[in-house]
VOBA-1610 file (N, C-alpha, C; in pm, whole numbers, padded with zeros to 5 digits, always signed):
BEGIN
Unk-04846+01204-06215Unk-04963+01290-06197Unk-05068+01217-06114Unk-05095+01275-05976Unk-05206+01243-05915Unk-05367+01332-05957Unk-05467+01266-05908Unk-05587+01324-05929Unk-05660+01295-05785Unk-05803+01414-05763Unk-05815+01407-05683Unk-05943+01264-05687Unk-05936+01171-05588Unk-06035+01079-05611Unk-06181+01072-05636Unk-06198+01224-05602Unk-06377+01177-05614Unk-06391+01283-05764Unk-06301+01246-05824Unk-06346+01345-05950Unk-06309+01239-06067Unk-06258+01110-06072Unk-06278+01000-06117Unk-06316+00880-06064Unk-06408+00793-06179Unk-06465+00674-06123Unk-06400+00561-06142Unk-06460+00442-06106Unk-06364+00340-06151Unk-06284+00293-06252Unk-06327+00372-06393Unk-06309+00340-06505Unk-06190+00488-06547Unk-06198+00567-06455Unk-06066+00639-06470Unk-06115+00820-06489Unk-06249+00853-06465Unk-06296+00970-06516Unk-06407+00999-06552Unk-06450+01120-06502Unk-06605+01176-06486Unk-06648+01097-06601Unk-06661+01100-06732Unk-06659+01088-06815Unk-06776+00902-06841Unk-06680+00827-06749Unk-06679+00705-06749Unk-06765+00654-06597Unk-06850+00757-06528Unk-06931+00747-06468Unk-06988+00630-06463Unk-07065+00560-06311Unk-07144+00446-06356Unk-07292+00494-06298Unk-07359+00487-06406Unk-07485+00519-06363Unk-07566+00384-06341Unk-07656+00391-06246Unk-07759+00324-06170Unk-07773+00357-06007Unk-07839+00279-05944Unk-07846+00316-05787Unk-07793+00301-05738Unk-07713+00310-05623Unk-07587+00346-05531Unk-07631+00305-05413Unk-07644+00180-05377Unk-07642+00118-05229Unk-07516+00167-05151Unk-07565+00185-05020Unk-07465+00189-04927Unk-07347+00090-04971Unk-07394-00080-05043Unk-07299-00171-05009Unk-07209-00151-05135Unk-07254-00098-05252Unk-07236-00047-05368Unk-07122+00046-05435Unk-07186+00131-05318Unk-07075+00253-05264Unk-06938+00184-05226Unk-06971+00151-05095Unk-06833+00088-05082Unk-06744-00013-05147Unk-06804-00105-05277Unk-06709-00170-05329Unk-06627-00081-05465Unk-06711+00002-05465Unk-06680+00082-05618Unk-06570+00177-05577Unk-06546+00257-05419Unk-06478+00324-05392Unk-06339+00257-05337Unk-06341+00108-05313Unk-06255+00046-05251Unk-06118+00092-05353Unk-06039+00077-05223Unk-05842+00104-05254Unk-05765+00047-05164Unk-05663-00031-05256Unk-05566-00081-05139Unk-05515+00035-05026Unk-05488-00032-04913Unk-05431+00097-04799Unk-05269+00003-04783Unk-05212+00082-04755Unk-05061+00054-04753Unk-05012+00164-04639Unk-05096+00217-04556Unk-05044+00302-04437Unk-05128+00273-04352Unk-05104+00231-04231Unk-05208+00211-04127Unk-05211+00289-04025Unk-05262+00308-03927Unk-05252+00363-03804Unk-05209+00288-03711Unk-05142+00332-03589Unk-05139+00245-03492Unk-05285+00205-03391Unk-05388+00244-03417Unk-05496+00210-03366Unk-05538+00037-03394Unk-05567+00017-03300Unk-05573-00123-03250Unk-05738-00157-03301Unk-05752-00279-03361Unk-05890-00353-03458Unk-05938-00457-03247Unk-06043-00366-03234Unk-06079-00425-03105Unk-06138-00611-03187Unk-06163-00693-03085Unk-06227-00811-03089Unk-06338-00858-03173Unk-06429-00775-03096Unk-06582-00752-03211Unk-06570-00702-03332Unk-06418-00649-03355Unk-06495-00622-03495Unk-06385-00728-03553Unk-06276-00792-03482Unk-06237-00879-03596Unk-06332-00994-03577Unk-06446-01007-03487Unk-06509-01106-03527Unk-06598-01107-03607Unk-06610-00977-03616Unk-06733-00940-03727Unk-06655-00989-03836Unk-06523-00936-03862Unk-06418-01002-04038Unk-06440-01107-04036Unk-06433-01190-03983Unk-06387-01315-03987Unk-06565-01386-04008Unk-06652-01335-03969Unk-06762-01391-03981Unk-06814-01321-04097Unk-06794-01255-04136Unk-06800-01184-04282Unk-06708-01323-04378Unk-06632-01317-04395Unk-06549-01419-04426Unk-06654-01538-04474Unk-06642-01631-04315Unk-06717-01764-04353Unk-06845-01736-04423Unk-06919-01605-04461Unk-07043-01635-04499Unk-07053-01608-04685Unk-06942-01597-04687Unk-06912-01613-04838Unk-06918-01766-04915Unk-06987-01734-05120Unk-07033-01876-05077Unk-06928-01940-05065Unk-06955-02109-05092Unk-06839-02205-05075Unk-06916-02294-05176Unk-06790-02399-05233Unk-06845-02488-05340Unk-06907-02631-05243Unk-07040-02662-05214Unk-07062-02764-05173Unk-07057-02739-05016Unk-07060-02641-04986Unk-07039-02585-04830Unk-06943-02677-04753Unk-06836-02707-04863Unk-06693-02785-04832Unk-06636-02663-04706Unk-06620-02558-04730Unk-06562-02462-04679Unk-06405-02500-04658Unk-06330-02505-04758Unk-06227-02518-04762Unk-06126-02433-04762Unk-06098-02379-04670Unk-06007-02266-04640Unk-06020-02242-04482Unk-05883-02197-04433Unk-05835-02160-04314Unk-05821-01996-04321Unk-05812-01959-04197Unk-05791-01789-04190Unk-05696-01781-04065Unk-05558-01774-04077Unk-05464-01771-03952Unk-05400-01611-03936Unk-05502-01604-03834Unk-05414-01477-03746Unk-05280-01482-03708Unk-05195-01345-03762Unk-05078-01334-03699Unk-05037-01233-03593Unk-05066-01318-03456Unk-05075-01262-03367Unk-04935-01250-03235Unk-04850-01325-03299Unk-04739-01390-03207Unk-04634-01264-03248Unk-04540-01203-03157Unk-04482-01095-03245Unk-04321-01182-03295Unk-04296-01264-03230Unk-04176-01370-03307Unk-04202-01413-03420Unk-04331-01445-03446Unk-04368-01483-03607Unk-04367-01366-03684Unk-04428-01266-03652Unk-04402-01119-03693Unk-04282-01082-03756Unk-04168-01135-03662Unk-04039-01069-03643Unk-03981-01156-03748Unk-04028-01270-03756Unk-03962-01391-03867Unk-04011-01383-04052Unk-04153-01297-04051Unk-04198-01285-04103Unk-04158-01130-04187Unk-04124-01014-04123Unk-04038-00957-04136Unk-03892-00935-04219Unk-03805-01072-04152Unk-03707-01131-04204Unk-03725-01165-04335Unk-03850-01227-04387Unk-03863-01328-04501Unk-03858-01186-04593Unk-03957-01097-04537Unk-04015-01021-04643Unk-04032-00871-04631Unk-03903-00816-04620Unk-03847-00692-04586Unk-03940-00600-04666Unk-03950-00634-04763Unk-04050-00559-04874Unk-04168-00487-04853Unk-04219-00586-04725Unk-04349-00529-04739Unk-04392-00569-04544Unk-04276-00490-04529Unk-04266-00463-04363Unk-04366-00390-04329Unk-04430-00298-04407Unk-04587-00233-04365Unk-04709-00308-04342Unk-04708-00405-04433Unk-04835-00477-04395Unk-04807-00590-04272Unk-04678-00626-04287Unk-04673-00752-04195Unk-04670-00661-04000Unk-04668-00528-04043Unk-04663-00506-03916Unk-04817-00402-03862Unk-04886-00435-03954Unk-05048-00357-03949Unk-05085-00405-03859Unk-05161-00337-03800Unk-05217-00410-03703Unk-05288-00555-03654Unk-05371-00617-03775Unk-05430-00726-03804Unk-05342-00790-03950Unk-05316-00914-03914Unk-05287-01003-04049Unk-05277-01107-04032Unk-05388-01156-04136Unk-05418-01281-04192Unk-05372-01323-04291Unk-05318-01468-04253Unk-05284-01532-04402Unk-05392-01666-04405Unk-05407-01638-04563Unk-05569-01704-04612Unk-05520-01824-04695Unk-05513-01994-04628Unk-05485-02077-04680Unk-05590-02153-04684Unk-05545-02213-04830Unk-05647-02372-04891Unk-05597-02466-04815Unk-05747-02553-04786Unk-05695-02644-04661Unk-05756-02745-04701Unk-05714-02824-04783Unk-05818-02964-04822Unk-05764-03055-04709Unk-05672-03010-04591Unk-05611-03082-04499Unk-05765-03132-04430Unk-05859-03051-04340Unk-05956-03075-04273Unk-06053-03141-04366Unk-06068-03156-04499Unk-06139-03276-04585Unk-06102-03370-04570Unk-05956-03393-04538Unk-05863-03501-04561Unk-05941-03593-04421Unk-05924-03506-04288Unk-05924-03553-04204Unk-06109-03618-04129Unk-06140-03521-04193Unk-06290-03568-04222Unk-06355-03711-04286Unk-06268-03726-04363Unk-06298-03831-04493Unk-06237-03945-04410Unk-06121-03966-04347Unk-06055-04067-04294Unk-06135-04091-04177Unk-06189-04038-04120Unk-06305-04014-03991Unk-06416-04089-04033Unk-06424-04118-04105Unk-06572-04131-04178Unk-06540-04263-04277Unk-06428-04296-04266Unk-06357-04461-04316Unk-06378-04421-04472Unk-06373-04294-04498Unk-06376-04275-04690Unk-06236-04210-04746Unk-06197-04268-04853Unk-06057-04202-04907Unk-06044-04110-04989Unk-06002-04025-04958Unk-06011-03832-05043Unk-05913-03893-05231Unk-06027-03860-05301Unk-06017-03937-05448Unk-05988-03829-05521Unk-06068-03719-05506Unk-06072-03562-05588Unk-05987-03578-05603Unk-05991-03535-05799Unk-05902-03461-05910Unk-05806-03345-05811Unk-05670-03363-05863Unk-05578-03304-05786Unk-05604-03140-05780Unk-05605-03118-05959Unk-05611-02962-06006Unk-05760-02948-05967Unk-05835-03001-05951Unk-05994-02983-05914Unk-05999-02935-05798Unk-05961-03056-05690Unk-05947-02982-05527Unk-05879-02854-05519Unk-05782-02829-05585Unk-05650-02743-05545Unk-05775-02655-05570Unk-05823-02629-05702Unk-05882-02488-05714Unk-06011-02401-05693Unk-06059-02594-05630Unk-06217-02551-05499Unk-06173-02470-05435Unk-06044-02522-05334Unk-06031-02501-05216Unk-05985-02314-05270Unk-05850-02304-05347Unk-05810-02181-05388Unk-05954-02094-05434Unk-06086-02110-05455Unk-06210-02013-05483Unk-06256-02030-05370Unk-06275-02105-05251Unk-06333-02089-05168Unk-06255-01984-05073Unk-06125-01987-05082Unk-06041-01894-05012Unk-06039-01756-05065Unk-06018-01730-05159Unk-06038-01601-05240Unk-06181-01554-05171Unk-06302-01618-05216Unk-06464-01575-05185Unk-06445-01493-05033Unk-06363-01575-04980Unk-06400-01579-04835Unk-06319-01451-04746Unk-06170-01414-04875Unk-06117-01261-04868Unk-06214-01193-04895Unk-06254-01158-04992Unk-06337-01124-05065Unk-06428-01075-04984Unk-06508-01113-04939Unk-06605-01081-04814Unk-06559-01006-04721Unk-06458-01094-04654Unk-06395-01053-04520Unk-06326-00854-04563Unk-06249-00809-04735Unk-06226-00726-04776Unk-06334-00585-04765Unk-06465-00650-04813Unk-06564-00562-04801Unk-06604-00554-04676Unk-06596-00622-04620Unk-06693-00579-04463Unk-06565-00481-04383Unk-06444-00459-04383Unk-06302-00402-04369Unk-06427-00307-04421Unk-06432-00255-04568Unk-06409-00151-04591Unk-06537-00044-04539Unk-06619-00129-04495Unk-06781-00127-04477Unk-06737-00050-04325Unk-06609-00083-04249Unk-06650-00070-04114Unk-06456+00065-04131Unk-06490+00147-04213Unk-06387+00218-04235Unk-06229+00184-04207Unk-06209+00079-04227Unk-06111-00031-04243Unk-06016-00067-04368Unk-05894-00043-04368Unk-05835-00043-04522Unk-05724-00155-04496Unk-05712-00226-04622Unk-05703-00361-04667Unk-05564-00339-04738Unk-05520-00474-04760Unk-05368-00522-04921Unk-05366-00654-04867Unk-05422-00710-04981Unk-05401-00833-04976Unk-05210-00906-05012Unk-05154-00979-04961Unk-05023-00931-05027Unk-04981-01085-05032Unk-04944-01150-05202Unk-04920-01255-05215Unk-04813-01280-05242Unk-04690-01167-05181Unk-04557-01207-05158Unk-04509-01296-05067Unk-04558-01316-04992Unk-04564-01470-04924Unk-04538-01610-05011Unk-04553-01612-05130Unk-04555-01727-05176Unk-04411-01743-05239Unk-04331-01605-05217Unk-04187-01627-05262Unk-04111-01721-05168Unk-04161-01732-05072Unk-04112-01839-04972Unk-04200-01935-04917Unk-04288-01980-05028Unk-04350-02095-04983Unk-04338-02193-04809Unk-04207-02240-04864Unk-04131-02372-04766Unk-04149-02289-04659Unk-04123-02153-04654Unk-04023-02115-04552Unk-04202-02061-04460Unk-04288-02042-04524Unk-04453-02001-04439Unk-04482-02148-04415Unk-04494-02280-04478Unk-04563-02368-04471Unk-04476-02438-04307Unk-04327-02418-04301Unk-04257-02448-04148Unk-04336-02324-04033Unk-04246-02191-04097Unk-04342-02103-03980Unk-04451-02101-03914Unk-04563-02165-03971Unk-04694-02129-03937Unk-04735-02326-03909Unk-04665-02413-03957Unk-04683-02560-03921Unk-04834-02558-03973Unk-04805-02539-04152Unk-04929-02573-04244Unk-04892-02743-04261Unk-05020-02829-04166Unk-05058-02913-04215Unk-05052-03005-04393Unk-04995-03121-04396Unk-05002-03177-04594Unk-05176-03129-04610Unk-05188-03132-04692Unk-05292-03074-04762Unk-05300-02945-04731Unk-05227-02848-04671Unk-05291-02718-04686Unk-05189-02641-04748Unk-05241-02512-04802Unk-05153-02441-04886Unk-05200-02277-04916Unk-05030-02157-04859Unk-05050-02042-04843Unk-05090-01989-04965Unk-05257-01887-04936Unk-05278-01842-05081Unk-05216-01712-05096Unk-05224-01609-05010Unk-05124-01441-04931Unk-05179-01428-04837Unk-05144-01315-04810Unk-05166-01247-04644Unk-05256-01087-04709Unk-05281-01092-04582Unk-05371-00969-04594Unk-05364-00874-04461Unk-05363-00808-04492Unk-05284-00660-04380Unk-05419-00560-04349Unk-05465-00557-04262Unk-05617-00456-04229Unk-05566-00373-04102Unk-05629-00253-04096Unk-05605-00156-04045Unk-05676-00022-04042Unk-05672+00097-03961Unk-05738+00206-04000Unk-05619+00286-04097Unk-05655+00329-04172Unk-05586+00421-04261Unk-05525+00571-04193Unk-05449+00616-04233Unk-05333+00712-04130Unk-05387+00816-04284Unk-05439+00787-04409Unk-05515+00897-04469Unk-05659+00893-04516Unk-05730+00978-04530Unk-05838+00972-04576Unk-05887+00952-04699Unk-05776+00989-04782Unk-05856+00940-04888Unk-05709+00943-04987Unk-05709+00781-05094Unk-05628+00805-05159Unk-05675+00801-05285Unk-05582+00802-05394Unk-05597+00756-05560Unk-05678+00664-05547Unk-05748+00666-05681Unk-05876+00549-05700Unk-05807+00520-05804Unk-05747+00360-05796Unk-05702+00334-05927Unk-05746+00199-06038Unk-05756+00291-06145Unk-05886+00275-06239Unk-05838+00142-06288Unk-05971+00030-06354Unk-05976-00109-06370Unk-05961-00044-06561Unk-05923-00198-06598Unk-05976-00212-06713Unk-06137-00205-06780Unk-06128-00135-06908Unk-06270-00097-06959Unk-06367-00232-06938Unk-06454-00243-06908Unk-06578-00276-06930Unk-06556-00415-07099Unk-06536-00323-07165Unk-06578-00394-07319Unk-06442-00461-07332Unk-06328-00443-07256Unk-06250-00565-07236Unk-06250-00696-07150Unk-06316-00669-07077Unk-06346-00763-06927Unk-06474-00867-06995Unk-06598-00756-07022Unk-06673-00855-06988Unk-06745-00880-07137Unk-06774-01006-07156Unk-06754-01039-07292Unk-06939-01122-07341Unk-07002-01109-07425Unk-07145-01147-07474Unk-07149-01238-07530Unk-07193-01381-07462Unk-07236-01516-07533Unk-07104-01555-07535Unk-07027-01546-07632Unk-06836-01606-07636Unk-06754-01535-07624Unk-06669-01589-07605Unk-06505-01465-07591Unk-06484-01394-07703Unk-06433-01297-07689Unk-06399-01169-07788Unk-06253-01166-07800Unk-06180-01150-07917Unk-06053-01143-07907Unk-06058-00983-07798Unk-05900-00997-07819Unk-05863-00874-07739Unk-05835-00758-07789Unk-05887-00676-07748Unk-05900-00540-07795Unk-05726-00466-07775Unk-05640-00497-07848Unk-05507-00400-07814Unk-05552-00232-07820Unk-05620-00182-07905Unk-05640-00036-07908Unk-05688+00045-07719Unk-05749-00086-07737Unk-05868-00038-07572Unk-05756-00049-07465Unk-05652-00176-07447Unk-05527-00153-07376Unk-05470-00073-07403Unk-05432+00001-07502Unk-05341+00095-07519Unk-05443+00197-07470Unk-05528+00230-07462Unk-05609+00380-07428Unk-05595+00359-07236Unk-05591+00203-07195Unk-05633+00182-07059Unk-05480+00243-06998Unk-05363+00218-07082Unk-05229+00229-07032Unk-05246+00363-07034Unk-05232+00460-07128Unk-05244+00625-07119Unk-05335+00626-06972Unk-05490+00621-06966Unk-05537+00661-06827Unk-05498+00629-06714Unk-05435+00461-06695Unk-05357+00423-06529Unk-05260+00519-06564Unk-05195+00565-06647Unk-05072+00638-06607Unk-05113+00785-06599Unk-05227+00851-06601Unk-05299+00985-06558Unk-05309+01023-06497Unk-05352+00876-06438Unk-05458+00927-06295Unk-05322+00869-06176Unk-05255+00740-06188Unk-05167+00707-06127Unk-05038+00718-06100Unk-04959+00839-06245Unk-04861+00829-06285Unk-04796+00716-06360Unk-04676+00728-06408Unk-04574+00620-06484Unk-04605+00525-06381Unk-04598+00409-06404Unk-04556+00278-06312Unk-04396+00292-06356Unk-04359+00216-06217Unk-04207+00154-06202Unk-04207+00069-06283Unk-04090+00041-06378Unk-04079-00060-06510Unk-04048-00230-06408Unk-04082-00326-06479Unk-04094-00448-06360Unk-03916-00495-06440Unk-03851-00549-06374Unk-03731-00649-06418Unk-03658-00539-06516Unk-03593-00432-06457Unk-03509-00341-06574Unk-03385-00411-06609Unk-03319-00473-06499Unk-03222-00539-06466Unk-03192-00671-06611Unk-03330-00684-06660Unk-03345-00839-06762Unk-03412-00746-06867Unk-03464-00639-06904Unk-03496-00627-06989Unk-03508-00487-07006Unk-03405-00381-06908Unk-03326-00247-06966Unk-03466-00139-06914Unk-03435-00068-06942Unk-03563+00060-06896Unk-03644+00098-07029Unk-03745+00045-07022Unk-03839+00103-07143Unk-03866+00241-07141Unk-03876+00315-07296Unk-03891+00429-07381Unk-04009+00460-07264Unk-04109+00439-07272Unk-04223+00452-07141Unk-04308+00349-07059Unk-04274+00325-06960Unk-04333+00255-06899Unk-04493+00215-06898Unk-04584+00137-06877Unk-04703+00112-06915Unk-04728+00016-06818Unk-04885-00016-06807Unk-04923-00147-06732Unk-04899-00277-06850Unk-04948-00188-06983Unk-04932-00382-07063Unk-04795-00390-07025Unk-04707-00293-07042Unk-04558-00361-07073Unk-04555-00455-06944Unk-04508-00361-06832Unk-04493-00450-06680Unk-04551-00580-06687Unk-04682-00580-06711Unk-04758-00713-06727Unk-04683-00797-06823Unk-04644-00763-06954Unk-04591-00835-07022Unk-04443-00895-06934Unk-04370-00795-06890Unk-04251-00825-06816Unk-04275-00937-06715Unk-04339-00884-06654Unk-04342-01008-06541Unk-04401-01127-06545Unk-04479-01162-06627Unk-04562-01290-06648Unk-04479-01339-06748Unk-04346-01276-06790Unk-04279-01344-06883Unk-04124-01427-06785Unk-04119-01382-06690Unk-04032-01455-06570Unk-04085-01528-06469Unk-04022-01660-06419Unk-04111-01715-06374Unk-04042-01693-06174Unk-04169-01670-06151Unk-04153-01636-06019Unk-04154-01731-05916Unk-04188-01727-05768Unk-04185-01806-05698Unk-04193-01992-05724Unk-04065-01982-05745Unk-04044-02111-05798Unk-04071-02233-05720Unk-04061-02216-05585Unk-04032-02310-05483Unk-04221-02346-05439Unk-04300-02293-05514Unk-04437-02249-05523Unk-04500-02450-05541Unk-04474-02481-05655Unk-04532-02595-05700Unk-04472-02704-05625Unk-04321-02685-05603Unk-04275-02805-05534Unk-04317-02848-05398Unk-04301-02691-05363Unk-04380-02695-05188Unk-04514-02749-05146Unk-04575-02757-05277Unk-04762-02837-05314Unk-04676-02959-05302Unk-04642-02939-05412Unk-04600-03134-05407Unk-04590-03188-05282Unk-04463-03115-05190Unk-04437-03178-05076Unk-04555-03174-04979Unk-04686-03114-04980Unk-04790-03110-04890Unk-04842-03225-04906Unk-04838-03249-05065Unk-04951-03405-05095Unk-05061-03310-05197Unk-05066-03238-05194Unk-05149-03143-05316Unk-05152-03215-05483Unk-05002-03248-05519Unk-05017-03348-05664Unk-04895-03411-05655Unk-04863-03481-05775Unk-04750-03538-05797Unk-04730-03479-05920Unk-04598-03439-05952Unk-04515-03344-06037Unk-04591-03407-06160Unk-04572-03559-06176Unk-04609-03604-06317Unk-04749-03594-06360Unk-04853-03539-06224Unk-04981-03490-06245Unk-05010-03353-06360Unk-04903-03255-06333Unk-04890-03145-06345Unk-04820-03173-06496Unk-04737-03266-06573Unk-04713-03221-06660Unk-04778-03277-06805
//
């Protein structure tokens, strides 16, 4: 079952309205939706420089600015890229795509410049650099959507770690966080699909256990407004009575995925295995 989008809000329905004032900038983060169809219309210069400068002005921890933004502009990398990741041949062939890597590489090289030796906590750096990269989607996401521009960030890339860190000749210290696919949208308007409640997310003074009743009410509405989800891993764990977001979630965070993920850090110089255990 689809619904039409402007007759639910983020939270899944008139009902669940957000009242206060409605900035232009407001507007657009509340209405944001992944796009997964693009047009063939071409993202002129100025405005990917506008993304990209949207981007850097997100904050950063220590105005380290640790993160890279690599355009994929070569159509052999395209074509290789393709190969890796048949799956999601729509975004890799959108018009604009960026893949958004942590780069404690240019700290590295900074620090040795400067006759000082890069000391930072392993899991510390890793996850500056990994928030400074996120922030800096993040930005670059909204100003996309600001300039009628639709977005998917897509972190299937990391199923082949090794195989992006050769393609793209990621520097030791740097490391793929996903790719991100921008474009004009080929529709106008799709499903708005609804977040978790409020009184599960955000929590007063200390953490709150978890509300199972409020998940179970959140699973009935994604599946309302969005339909059934596809069950994740049927193959390992059979077709469930009804599909749900807890279940899927449960499914998949219970297999462990891109495996080649941690080793491929290792081999950058990111940690040493015995750091990690």
């Amino acid at each position: 079952m689809t619904s039409n989008p402007s007759n639910h809000a983020r939270y899944g329905g008139p009902e669940m309205a957000i009242d206060g004032p409605k900035t232009a900038l407001i507007q657009t983060l509340l209405s944001r939706r992944s796009c997964r169809d693009f047009s063939d219309r071409v993202i002129d210069h100025q405005t990917k420089h506008l993304l990209f400068t949207a981007a850097q002005s997100a904050p950063t921890k220590s105005n380290l600015q640790q993160y890279s933004l690599i355009e994929i502009a070569d159509p052999s990398i395209r074509q290789s890229l393709q190969q890796l990741f048949p799956s999601v041949a729509w975004a890799i062939s959108a018009p604009l795509l960026v893949v958004i890597v942590g780069d404690l590489h240019r700290t590295q090289q900074i620090n040795a410049a400067k006759g000082h030796e890069f000391r930072w906590d392993a899991a510390d750096a890793f996850l500056n650099a990994s928030v400074d990269a996120s922030l800096a989607l993040g930005f670059m996401i909204a100003a996309a959507e600001s300039l009628s521009l639709g977005s998917c960030p897509i972190s299937t890339i990391r199923e082949s770690t090794a195989a992006i860190i050769r393609l793209l000749e990621l520097p030791k210290g740097t490391f793929p966080i996903c790719a991100c696919a921008f474009g004009y949208p080929t529709q106008k308007h799709t499903t708005l699909s609804p977040r978790l409640p409020q009184s599960v997310v955000v929590h007063q003074d200390r953490y709150q256990p978890v509300d199972m009743d409020a998940i179970h009410g959140y699973d009935q509405t994604l599946t309302e407004v969005m339909g059934e989800p596809k069950p994740r891993y049927p193959e390992r764990y059979g077709m469930p009575r009804e599909s749900t977001w807890s279940d899927n979630l449960a499914r998949q965070t219970s297999v462990r995925e891109r495996s080649d993920f941690q080793s491929s850090c290792e081999q950058q110089g990111l940690w040493r295995r015995d750091q990690m255990d």
